[in-house]
N, C-alpha and C positions, 0 to 999 in steps of 0.2 A: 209360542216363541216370545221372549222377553224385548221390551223397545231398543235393547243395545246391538240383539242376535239381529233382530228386523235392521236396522241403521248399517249393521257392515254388510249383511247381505244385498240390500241398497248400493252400499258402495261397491263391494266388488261386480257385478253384475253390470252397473250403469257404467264401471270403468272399462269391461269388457265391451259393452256395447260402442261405447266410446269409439274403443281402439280400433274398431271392426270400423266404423260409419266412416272415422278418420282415414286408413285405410282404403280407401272407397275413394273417397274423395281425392285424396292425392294420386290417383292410377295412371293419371296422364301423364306422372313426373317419369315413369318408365315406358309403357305401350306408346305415348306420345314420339318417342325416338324413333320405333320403326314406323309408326304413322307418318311423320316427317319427309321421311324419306321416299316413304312412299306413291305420299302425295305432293314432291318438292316445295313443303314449304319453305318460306324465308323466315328470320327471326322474329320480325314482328306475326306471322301471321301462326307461330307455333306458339307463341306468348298467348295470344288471342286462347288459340288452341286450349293450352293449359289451366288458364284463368277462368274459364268462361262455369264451370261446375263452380268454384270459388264464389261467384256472383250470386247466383241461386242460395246456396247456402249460405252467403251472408245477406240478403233482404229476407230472407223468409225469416232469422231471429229475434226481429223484432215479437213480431204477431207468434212465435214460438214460445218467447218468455213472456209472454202478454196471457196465452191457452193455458201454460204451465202455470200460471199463477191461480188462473182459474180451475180446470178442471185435474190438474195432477199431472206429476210427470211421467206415472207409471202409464196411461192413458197417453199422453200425447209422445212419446217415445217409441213405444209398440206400434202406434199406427204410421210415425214418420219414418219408422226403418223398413216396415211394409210396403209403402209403397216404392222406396227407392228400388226393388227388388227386379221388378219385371224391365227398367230401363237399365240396369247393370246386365242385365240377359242382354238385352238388345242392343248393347254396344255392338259385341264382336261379330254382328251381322252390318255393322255399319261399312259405307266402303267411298260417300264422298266426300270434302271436305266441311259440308252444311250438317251433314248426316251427324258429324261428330259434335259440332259445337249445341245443335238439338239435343240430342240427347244428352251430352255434358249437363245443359241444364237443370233435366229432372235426375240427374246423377247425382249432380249438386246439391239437394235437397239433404243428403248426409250431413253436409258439411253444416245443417243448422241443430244438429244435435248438441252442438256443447251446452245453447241457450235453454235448453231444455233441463239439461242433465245438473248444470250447476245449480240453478235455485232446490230444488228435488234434493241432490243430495244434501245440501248445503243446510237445508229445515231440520236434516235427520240428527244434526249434529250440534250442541252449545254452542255460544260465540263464541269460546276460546278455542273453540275445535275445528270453527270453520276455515279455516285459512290451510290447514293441515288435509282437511275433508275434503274441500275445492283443489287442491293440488294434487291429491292421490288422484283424483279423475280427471283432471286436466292430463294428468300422465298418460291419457289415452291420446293425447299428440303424438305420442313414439307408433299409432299405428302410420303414420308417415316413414318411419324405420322399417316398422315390419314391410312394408310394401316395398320396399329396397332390397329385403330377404326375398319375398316369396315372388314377387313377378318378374323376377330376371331370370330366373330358374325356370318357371314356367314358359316363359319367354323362350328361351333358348330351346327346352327340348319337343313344347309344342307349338309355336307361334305367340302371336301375340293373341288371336282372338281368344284364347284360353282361356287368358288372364280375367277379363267379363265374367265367364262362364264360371267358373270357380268362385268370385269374389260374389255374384248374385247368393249361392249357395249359402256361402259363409254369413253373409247377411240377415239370412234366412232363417238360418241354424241361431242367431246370436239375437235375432227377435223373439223366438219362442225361449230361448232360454232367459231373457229378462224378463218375460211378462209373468214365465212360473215361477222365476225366484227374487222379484220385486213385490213392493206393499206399496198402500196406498192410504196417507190420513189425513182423515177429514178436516182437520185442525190444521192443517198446512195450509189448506186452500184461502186462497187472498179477493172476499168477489167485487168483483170489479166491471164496472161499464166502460172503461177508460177505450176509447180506440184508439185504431193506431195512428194514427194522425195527433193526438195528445199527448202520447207517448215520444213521439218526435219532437215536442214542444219543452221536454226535457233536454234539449241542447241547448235551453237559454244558461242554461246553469251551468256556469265557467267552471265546474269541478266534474261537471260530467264529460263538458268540451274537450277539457285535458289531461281526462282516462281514457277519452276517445284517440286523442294522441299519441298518447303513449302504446296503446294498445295495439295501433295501426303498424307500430315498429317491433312489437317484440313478438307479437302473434303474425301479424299482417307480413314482415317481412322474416318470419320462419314459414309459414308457407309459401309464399314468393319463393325462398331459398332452396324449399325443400324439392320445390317443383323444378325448380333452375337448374341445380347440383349436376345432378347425370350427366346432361347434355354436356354440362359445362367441362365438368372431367374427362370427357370424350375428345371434343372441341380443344380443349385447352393442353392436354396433357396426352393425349389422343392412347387414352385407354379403351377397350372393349366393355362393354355395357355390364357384365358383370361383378367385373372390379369396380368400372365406374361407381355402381351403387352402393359395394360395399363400403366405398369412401366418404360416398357422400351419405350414408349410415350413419358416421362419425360426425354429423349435425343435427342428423335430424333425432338420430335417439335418445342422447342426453337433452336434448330440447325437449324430449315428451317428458321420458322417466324421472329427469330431477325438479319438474313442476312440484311434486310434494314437497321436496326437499326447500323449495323456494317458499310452497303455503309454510312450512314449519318458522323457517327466519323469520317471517314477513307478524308469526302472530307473534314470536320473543321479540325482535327489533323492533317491531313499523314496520308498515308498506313505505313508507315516505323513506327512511335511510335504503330498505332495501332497492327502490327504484333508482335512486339516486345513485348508488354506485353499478348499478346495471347498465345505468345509460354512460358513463362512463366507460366501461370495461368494452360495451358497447362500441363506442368509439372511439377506444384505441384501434380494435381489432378492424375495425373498418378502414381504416386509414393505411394501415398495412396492407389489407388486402384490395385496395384501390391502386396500387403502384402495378402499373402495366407493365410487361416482359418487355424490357431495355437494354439494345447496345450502344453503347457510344464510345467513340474514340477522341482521346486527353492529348494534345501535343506537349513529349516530354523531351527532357534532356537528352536523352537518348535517341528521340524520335519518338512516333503515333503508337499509344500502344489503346488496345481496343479491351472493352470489359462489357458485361453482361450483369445487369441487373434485375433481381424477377424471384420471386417467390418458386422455390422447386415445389414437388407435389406432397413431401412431407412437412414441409412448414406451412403451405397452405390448407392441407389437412387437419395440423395443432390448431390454426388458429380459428377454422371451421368449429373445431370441438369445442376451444375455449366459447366462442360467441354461443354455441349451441346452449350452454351451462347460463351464459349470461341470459339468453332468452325466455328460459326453462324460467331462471327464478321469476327475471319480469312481468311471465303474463299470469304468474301465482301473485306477487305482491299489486299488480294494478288490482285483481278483481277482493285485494284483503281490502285495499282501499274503501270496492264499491260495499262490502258486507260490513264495515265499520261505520260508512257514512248512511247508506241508504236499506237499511235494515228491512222497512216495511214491506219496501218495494225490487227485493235485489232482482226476482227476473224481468222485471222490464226494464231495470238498468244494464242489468249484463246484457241482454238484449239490443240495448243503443251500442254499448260500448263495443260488442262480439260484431255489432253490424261493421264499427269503424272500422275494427279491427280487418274483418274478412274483406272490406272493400281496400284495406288496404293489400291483402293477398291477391284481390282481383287485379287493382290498375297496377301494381308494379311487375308483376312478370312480361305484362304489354311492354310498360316502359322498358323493362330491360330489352326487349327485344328491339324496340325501337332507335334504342341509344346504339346496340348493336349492328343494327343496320347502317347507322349514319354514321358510324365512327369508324366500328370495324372492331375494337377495343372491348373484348370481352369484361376484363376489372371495370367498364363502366357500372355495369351494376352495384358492383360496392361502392363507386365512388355516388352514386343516386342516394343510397342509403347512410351515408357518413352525413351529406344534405342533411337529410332528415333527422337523424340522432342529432345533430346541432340544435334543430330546430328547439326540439326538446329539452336540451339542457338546458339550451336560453328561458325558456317557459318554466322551467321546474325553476331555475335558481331564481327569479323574479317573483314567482308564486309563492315560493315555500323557502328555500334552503336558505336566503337571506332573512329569511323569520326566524330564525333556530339555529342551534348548532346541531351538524350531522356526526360529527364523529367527537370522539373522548367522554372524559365523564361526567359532562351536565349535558351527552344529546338526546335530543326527545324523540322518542322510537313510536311519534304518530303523525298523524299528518295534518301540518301546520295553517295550512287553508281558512282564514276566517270565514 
């Protein structure tokens, strides 16, 4: 087999594994509903709930792309989706509220396969390929969608413990098929003594700081979102769980699948133009969808007349999809940024950056619960998240966009960062 047959077979395989680990990890955003319920919990302590696999899988990517850099990715992918296997079993025998957030954790352990998968694929490919490379397997975020498809259904005709039961299998099935139809070269390998405590010491560097940023909102808060969604289309528009997900599908899937589409712009434009109108479009969409369902009455000429203001479930659907699109590109141009700047070293950078990222998916589905709690005001979540896209923009137009021009025909399609 030729180095180009080995490199797509690399890809499609690690994108498959991807989709599957992803998958996995998001389970709580559906079984989590009738556990809920079952266990009365309250908003914050179902946030808990959800986040807590999130957690796991984003500190273990440090020391992930740290092994990957060392001993290969085909090696450390095999043996990380092995072990998540026996505690995706043992969910659906779970039954108190401790039991679930335990095992979440070693569930979680999924959720550190991106750090792995990126640098690995990302070797197999030139630098003008990687940004396209890293985006086709990023697309394995849409296994967030698929688990929107297949655990409602499952759900419904046999419980929810099912759902575990199945998804360990499938795991199972998608570990022996990468490890037959993936390679391994020796010339990838990066060695290194560096620990992880070193590798942390990569946050003095203001350009890793604020990939770490950016990442926390376009990755960190499409998992946040993805896990949210259900509930919320339940809650909010008081649909049935299997509509709920097909809606809330219409986020999470163009969020996975058009990650390529995002690697592709990100290697023609920049990462730097493409983030820049992300966090924009970004926050438009947040703004809108922070306006709370509103009545209020106007004294008129006529007398009081009363009106309603509030996003129906088809508009806030569009604008779910639109963000999903916007997110999809973002977390392809942040990591174009890390393969442009930090070449030698990309899996221990994606590794800081994937940590910020998933710790962003951890603390915010808390907060939203939290804010939920105390307010009662479900759009608080988007309104948390509009915060945060501010934050950003103020950071990107002070770092960069005032160094350059972004748009017309003298902008520079790199990233402007001395």
């Amino acid at each position: 087999m030729t180095k180009n047959e080995q490199a797509l077979s690399v890809l499609i395989v690690s994108t498959v594994a991807f989709t599957v680990c992803f998958m996995v990890w998001m389970m709580f955003g559906v079984i989590g509903i009738p556990i809920k319920k079952a266990l009365d919990l309250n908003a914050t302590q179902f946030g808990l709930l959800m986040a807590t696999p999130v957690l796991t899988g984003s500190l273990v990517r440090v020391p992930l792309g740290i092994w990957t850099d060392k001993y290969g990715g085909r090696l450390v992918m095999t043996i990380l989706m092995a072990l998540t296997v026996p505690a995706i079993y043992l969910m659906s025998y779970a039954t108190a509220y401790w039991h679930f957030l335990t095992i979440g954790l070693f569930v979680g352990l999924a959720g550190g396969s991106f750090s792995v998968g990126t640098p690995y694929v990302a070797r197999w490919f030139p630098k003008n390929q990687q940004g396209f490379a890293m985006g086709i397997y990023g697309a394995g975020n849409s296994g967030a969608a698929v688990n929107k498809f297949i655990a409602p259904a499952l759900l419904v005709a046999f419980g929810w413990t099912m759902v575990p039961q199945i998804y360990a299998a499938v795991m199972l099935g998608a570990a022996l098929l990468f490890w037959f139809f993936s390679y391994s070269d020796p010339t990838h390998l990066v060695p290194s003594n560096v620990k992880f405590i070193d590798q942390l010491k990569l946050l003095k560097d203001p350009k890793v700081l604020k990939y770490c940023q950016y990442y926390s909102i376009v990755f960190g808060g499409y998992v946040a979102l993805s896990l949210w969604m259900v509930q919320y289309y339940v809650g909010e528009f008081g649909l049935e769980i299997r509509s709920a997900a097909l809606l809330a599908a219409c986020f999470s899937l163009p969020g996975g699948v058009l990650r390529a589409v995002g690697g592709w712009l990100s290697d023609k434009w920049g990462a730097h133009s493409v983030t820049w109108w992300v966090m924009w479009v970004s926050w438009i969409c947040l703004f809108l969808l922070s306006y709370p369902q509103t009545d209020f009455t106007v004294a008129t000429a006529s007398g009081p007349k009363s009106f309603h203001l509030g996003l129906n479930v088809y508009m806030f659907t569009a604008l779910m999809f639109i963000l999903g699109i916007a997110f999809a590109f973002g977390k392809a141009s942040v990591f174009k940024y890390i393969s442009d700047d930090y070449t030698g070293n990309i899996g221990a950078i994606s590794g800081i950056v994937g940590l910020a990222g998933g710790l962003g998916g951890f603390v915010l589905p808390i907060l939203f619960g939290v804010l939920m709690d105390l307010t009662g005001i479900r759009s608080s979540a988007f309104m948390l998240m509009y915060g945060v896209v501010w934050v950003s923009l103020i950071w990107m137009y002070w770092t960069e966009v005032r160094r350059g021009e972004v748009i017309g025909r003298n902008a520079t399609p790199f990233n402007f960062i001395t």
